[in-house]
C-alpha beads as a LAMMPS data file, in Angstrom:
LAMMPS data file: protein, C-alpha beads

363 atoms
362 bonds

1 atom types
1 bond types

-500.0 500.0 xlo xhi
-500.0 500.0 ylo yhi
-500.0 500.0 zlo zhi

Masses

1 110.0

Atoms # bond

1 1 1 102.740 370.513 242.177
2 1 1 99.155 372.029 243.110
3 1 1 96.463 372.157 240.661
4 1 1 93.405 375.434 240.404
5 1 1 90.268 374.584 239.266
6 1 1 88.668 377.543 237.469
7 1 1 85.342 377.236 235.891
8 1 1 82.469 379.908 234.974
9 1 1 78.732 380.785 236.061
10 1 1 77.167 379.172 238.765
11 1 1 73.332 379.588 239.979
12 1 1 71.417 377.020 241.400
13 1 1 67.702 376.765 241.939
14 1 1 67.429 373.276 243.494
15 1 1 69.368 370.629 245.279
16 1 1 71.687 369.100 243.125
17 1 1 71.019 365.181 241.911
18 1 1 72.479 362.284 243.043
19 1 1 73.851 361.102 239.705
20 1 1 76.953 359.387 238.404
21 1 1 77.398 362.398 236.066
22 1 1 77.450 364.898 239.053
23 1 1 80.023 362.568 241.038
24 1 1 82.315 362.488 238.552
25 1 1 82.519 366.282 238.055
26 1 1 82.400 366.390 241.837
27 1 1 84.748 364.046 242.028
28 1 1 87.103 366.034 239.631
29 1 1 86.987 369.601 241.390
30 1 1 87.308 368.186 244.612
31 1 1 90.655 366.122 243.635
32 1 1 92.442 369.684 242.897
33 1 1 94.239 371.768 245.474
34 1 1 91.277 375.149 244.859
35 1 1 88.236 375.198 243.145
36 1 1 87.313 378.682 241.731
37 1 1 84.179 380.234 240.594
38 1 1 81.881 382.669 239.547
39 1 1 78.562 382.393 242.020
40 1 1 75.972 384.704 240.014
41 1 1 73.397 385.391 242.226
42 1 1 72.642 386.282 246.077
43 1 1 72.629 383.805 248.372
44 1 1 69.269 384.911 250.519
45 1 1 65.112 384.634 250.819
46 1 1 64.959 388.182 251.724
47 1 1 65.079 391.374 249.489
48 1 1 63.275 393.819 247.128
49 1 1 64.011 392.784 243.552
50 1 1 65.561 395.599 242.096
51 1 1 64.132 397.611 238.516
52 1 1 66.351 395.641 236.184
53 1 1 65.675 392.720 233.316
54 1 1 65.727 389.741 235.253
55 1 1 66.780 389.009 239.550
56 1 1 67.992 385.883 240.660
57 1 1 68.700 384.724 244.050
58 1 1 69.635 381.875 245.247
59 1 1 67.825 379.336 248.624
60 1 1 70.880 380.035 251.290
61 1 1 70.176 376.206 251.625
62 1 1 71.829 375.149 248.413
63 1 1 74.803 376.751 248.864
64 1 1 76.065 373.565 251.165
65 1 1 76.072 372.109 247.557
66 1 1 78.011 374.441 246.230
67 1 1 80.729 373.174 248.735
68 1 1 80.161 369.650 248.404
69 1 1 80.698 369.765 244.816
70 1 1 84.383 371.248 245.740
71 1 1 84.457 375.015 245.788
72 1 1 87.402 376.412 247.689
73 1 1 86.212 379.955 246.765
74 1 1 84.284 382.620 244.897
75 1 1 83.885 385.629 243.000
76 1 1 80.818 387.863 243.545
77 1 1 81.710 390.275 241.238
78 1 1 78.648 390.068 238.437
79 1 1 75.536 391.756 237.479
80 1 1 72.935 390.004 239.653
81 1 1 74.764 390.358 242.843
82 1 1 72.904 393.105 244.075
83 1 1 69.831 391.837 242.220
84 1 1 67.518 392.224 245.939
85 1 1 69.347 394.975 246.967
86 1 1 71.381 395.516 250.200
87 1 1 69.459 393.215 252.219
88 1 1 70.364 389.704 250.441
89 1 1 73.464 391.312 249.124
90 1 1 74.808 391.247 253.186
91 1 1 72.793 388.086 253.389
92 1 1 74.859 386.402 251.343
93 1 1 78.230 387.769 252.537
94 1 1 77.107 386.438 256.061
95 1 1 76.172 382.766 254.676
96 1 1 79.463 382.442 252.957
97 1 1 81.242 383.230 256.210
98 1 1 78.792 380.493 258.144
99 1 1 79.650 378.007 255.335
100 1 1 83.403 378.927 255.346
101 1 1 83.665 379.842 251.457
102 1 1 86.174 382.913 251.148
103 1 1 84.988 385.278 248.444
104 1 1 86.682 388.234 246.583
105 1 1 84.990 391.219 244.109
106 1 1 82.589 392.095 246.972
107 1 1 82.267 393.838 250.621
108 1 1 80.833 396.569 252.703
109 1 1 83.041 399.282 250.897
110 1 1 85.472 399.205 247.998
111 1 1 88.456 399.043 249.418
112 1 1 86.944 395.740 250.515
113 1 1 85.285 394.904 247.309
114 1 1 89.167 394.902 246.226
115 1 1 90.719 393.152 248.668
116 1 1 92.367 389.911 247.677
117 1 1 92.055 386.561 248.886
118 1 1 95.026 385.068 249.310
119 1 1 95.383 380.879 249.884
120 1 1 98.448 378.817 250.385
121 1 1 99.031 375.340 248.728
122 1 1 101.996 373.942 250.198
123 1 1 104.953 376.516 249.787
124 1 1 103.253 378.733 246.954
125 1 1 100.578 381.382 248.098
126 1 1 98.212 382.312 245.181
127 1 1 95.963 385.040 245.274
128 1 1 92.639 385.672 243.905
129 1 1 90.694 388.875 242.667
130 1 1 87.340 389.350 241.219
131 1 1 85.873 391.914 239.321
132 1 1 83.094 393.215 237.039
133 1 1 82.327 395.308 234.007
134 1 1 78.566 394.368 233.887
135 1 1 76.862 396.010 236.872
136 1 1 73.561 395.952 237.677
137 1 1 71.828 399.519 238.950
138 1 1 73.953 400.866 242.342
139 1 1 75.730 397.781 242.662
140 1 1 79.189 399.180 241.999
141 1 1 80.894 399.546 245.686
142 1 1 82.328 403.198 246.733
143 1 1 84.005 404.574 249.289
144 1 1 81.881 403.934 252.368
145 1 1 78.566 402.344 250.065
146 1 1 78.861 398.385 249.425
147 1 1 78.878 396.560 246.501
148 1 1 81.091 394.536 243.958
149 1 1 84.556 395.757 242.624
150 1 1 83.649 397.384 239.323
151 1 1 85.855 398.176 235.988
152 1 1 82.982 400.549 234.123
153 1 1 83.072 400.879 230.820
154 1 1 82.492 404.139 228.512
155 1 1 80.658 403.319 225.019
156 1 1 80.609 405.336 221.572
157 1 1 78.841 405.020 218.445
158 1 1 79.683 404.760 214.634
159 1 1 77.237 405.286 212.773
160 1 1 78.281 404.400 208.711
161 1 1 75.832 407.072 206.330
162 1 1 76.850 405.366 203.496
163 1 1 75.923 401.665 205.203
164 1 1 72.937 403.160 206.259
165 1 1 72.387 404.833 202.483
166 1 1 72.040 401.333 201.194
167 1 1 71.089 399.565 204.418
168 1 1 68.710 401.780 206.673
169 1 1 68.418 400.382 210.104
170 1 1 72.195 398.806 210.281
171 1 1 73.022 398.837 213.791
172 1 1 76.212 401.118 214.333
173 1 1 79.440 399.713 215.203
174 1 1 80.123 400.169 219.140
175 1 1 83.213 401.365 220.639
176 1 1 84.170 400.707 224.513
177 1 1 86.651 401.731 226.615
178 1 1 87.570 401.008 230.334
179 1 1 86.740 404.026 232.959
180 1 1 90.529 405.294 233.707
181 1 1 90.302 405.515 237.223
182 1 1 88.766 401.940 237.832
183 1 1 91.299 400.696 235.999
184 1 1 94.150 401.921 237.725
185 1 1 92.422 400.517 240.831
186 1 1 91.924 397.300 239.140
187 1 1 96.241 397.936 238.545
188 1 1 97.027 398.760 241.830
189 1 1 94.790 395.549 243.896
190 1 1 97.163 393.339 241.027
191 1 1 99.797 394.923 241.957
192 1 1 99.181 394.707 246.094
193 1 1 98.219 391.006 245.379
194 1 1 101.539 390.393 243.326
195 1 1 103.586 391.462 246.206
196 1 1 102.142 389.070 248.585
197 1 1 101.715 386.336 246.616
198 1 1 103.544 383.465 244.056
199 1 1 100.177 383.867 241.762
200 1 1 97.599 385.705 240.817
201 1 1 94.312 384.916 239.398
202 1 1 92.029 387.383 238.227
203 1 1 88.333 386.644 237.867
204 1 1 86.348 389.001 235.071
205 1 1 82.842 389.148 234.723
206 1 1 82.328 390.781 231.509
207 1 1 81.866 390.519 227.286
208 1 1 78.475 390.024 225.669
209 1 1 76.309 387.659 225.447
210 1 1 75.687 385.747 221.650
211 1 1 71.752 387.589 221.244
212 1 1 73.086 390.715 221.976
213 1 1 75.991 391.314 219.502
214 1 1 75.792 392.513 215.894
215 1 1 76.529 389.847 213.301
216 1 1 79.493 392.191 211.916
217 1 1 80.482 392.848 215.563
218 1 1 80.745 389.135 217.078
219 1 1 83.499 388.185 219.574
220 1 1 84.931 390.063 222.179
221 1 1 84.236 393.821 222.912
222 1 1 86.826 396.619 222.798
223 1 1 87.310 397.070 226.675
224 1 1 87.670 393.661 226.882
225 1 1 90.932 393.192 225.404
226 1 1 92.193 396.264 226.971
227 1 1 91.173 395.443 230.478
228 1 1 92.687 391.775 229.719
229 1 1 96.160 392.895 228.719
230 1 1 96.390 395.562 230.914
231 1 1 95.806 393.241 234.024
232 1 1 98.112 390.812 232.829
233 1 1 100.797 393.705 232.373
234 1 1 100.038 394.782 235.919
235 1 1 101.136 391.193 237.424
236 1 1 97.934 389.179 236.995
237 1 1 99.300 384.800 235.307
238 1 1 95.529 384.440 234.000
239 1 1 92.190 385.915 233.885
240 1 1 89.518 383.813 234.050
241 1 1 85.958 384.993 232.204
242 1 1 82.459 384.698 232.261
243 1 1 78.967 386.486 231.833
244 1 1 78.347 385.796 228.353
245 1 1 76.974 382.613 228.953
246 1 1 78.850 380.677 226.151
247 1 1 82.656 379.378 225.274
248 1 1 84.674 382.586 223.915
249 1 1 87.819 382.527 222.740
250 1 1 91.324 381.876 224.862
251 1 1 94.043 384.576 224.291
252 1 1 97.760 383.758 225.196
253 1 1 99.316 387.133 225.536
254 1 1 102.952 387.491 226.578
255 1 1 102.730 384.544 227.588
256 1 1 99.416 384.182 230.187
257 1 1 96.231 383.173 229.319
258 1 1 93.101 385.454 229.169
259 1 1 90.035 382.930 229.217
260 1 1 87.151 385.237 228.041
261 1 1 84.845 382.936 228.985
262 1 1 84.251 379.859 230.250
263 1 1 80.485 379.656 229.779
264 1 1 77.933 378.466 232.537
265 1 1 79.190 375.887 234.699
266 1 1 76.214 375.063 236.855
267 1 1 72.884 377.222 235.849
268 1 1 69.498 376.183 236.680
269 1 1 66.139 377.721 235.165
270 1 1 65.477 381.069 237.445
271 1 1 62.069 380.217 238.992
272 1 1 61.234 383.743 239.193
273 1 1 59.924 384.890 235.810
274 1 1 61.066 387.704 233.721
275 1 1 58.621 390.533 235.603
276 1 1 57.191 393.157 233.461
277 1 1 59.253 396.555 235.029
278 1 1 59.018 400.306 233.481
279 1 1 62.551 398.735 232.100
280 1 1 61.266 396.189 230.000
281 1 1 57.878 397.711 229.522
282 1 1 59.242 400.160 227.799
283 1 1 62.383 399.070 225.689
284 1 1 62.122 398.665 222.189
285 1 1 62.893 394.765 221.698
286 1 1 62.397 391.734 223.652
287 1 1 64.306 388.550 224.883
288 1 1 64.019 385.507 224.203
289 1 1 66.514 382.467 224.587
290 1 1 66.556 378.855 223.450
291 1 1 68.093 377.277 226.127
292 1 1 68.609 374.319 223.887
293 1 1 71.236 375.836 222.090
294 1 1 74.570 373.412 222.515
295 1 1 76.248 377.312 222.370
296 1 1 74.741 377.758 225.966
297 1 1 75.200 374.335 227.414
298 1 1 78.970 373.616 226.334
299 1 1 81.517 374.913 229.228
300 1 1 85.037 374.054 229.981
301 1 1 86.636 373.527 233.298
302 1 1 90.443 375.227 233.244
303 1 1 93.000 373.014 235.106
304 1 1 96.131 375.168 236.324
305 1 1 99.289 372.650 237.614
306 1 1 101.573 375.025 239.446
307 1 1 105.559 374.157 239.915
308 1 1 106.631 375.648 243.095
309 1 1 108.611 378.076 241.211
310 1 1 104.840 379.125 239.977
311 1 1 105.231 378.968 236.112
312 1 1 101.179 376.865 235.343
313 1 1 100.548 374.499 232.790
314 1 1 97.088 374.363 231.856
315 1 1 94.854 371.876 230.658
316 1 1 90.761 371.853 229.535
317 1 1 87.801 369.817 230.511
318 1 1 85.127 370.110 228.527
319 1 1 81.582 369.362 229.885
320 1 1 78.170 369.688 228.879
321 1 1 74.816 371.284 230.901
322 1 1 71.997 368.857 230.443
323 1 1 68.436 370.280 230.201
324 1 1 68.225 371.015 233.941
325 1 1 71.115 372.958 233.683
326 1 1 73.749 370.601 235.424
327 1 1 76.718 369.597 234.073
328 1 1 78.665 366.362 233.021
329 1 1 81.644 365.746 231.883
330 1 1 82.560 364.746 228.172
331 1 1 85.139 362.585 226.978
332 1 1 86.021 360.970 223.603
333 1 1 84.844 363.110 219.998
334 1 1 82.415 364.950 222.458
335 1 1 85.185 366.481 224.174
336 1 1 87.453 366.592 221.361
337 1 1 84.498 368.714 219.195
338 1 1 84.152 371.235 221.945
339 1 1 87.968 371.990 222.308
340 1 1 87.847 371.913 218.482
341 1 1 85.838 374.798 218.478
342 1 1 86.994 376.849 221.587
343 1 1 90.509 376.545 219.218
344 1 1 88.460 377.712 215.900
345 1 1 87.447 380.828 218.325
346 1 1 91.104 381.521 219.585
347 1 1 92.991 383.227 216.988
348 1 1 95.675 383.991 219.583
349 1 1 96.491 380.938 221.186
350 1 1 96.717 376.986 220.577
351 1 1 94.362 374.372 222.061
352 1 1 95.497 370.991 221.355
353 1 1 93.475 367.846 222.190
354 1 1 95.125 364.458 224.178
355 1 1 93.337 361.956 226.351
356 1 1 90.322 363.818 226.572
357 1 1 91.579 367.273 227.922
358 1 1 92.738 370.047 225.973
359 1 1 95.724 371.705 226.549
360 1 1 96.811 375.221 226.105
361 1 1 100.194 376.179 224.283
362 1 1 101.638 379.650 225.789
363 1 1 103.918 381.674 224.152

Bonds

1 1 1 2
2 1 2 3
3 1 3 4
4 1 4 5
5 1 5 6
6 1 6 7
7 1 7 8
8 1 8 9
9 1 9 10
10 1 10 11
11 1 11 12
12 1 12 13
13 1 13 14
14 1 14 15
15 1 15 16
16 1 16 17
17 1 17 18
18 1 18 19
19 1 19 20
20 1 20 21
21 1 21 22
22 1 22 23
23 1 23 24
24 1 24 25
25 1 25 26
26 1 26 27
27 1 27 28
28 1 28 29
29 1 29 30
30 1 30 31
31 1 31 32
32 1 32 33
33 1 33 34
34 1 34 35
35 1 35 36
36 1 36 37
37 1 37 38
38 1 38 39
39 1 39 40
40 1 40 41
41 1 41 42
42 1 42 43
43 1 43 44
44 1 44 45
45 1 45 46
46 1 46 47
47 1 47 48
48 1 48 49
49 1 49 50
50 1 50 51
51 1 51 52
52 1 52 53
53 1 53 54
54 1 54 55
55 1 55 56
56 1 56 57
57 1 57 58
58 1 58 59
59 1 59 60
60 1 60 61
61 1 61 62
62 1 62 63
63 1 63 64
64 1 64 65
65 1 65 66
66 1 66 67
67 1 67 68
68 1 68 69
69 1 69 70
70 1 70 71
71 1 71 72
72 1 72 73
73 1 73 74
74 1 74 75
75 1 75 76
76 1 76 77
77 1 77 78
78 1 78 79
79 1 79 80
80 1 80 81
81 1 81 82
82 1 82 83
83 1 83 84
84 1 84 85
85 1 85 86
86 1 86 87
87 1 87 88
88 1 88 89
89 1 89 90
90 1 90 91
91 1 91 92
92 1 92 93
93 1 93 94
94 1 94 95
95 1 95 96
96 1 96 97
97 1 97 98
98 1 98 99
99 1 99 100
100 1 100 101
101 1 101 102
102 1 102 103
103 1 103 104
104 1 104 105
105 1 105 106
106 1 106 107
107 1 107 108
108 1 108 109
109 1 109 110
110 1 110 111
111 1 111 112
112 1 112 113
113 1 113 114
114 1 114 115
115 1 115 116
116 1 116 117
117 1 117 118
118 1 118 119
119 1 119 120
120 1 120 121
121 1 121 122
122 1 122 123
123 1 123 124
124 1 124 125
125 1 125 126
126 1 126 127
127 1 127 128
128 1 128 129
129 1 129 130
130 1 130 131
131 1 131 132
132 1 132 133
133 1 133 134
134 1 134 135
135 1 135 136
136 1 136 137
137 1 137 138
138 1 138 139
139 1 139 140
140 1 140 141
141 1 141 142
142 1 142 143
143 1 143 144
144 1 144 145
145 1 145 146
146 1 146 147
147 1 147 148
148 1 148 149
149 1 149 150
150 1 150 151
151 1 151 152
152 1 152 153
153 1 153 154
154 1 154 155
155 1 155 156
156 1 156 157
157 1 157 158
158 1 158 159
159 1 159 160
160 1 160 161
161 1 161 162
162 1 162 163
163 1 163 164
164 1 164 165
165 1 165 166
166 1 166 167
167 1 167 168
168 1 168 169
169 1 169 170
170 1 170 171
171 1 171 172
172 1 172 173
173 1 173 174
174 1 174 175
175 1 175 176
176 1 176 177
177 1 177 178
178 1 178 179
179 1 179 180
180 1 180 181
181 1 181 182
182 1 182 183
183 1 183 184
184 1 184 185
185 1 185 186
186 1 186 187
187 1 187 188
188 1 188 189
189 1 189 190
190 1 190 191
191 1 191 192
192 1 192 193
193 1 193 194
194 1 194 195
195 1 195 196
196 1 196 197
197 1 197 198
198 1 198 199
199 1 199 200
200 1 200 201
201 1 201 202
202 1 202 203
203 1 203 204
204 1 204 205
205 1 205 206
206 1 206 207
207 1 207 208
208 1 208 209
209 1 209 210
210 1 210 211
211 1 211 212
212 1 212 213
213 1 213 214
214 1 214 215
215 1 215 216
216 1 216 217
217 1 217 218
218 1 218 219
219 1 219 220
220 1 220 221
221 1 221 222
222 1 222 223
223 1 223 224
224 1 224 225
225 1 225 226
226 1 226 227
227 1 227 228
228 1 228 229
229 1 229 230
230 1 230 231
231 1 231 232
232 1 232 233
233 1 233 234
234 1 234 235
235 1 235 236
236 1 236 237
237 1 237 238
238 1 238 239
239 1 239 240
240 1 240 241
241 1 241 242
242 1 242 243
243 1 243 244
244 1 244 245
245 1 245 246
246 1 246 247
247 1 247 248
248 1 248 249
249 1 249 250
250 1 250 251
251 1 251 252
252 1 252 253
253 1 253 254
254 1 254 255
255 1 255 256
256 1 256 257
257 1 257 258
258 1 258 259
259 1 259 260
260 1 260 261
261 1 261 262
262 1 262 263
263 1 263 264
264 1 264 265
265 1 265 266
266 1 266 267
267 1 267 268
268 1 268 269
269 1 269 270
270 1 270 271
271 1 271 272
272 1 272 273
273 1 273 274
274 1 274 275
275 1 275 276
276 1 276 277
277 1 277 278
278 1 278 279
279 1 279 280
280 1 280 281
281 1 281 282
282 1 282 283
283 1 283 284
284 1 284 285
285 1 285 286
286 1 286 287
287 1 287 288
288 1 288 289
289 1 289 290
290 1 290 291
291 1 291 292
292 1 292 293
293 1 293 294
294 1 294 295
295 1 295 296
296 1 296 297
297 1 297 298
298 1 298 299
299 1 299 300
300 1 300 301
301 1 301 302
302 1 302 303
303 1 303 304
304 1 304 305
305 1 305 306
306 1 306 307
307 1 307 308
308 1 308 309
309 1 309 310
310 1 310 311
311 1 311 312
312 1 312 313
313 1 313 314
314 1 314 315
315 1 315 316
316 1 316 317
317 1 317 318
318 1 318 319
319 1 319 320
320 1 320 321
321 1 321 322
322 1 322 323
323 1 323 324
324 1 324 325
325 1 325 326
326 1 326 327
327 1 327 328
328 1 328 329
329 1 329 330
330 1 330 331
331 1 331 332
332 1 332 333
333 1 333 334
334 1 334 335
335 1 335 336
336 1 336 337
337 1 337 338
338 1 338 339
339 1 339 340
340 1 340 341
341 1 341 342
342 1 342 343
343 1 343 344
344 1 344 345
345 1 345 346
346 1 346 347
347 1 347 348
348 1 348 349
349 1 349 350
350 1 350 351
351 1 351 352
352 1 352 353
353 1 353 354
354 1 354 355
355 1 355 356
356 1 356 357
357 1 357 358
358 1 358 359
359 1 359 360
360 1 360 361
361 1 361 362
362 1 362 363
């Protein structure tokens, strides 16, 4: 039996601690077979920040803690990869390859971008993917431009007159829908990756985060449940989630699970502030998040055991990111509440708690 580690967001803007806390979790990832994750920012000191909200990078010197702590591999595939442009973007591809960390939903074009990354634990071979439905400006790779492996996503609005009648200013209901053509792409990498492989893990950067959706509209968008199943129907055993920045809910569908998110895993304080751009100059609200809020700090790590036939059975850690932004492992009613509510958010699948993990019914 080999066990995955999957877990969500990770950005780091110092070294990490040496604490018990950080051991343990360290510890924990580095006891499984692969650890798998979502690193959500360039990995470089060079760069123009891009016109956009908020850039992140990342000292190329911290990511030798990224591999201490136990990652196997990554996903580039998110919004802030291409956050200082093509400079740090290739930066960062070239101090993964010096540190030995494979990576998947980037590369110099998109076939590459879509290329999997196949690893082999004993007599299974399991194969990775990464992509992204939140891009930030010209980061989506083309044929012959760079960039991360994008799904892009149409929107539509309802707007309700008589709603609006009695409620002027309701904000409209929002309809998405995956771009047809980067979706069939997304089908045929699953389907390439399939054929060489026992298993297939799909990484999605994607949803939206708690501030920005409509009371009436919470939970997962439109696109998002028909990107999930139709990745799963193209070959993908689970789909692992992140960019909202919280727990959302875990979907078993025919059979595989669809982990919408898994909430930030490792996420420091960006020491570059919010700059004032014609972007947010000029938009008609601010931002402004209490990083205090257990809804960002509570994460779960997702355990896959694979038989060498390579049916998974999955269980949950849950941990929790102190005020630095580092996580530790729960155990006891801590860990019990969190998996408590990851299971009041998952309407379509059972999370049952035993000796401090949960674990994840499929059917």
């Amino acid at each position: 039996m080999a066990t995955i580690a999957m877990v969500g967001d990770i950005f780091l803007q110092a070294a990490l601690p040496q604490s018990a806390e950080l051991s343990a979790l360290a510890s924990l990832l580095n006891s499984t077979d692969i650890a798998f994750g979502n690193l959500e920012t360039p990995v470089s000191e060079r760069g123009t920040p891009i016109d956009k909200w908020i850039n992140m990078r990342m000292p190329p010197e911290l990511l030798s803690d990224v591999v201490d702590m136990g990652f196997d591999i990554v996903t580039l595939a998110n919004n802030h990869m291409w956050d200082f442009g093509e400079v740090a973007f290739f930066d960062t591809l070239r101090h993964l390859q010096e540190h030995a960390l494979p990576h998947v939903g980037a590369g110099a074009d998109l076939a590459e971008a879509w290329r999997a990354e196949i690893l082999t634990l004993g007599k299974l071979r399991v194969a990775f993917l990464g992509a992204t439905s939140t891009l930030g400006p010209g980061s989506a790779a083309a044929e012959g431009r760079p960039g991360v492996a994008p799904i892009q996503v149409s929107e539509s609005y309802h707007l309700d007159p008589p709603a609006s009648l009695e409620q002027p200013g309701s904000a409209p209901y929002v309809f998405t829908r995956a771009w047809r053509e980067d979706l069939e792409r997304a089908i045929d990498a699953i389907d390439a990756a399939r054929a060489a492989a026992d298993f297939v893990v799909v990484a999605m950067h994607w949803g939206v985060p708690p501030f920005w959706r409509p009371r009436f509209q919470d939970g997962l968008a439109d696109y998002q449940l028909e990107v999930g199943h139709a990745l799963i129907d193209a070959g993908a055993d689970v789909i692992v989630g992140h960019h909202p920045h919280s727990l959302q809910e875990v979907e078993s569908y025919k059979g595989k699970p669809i982990f919408y998110s898994l909430g930030n895993f490792v996420f420091h304080h960006n020491k570059g502030p919010m700059r004032e751009t014609p972007v947010s100059r000029n938009a008609p609200y601010s931002v402004t998040v209490d990083r205090r809020n257990r809804e960002w700090s509570e994460t779960v790590i997702a355990l896959a055991d694979l038989k060498e036939t390579g049916e998974a059975q999955y269980s949950l850690q849950p941990a929790l990111l102190d005020a630095a932004g580092n996580p530790q492992l729960l155990a006891g009613d801590e860990a019990r509440a969190v998996i408590e509510r990851l299971d009041a958010l998952s309407p379509k699948a059972q999370i049952g708690f035993c000796a401090g993990l949960g674990h994840l019914q499929l059917s």
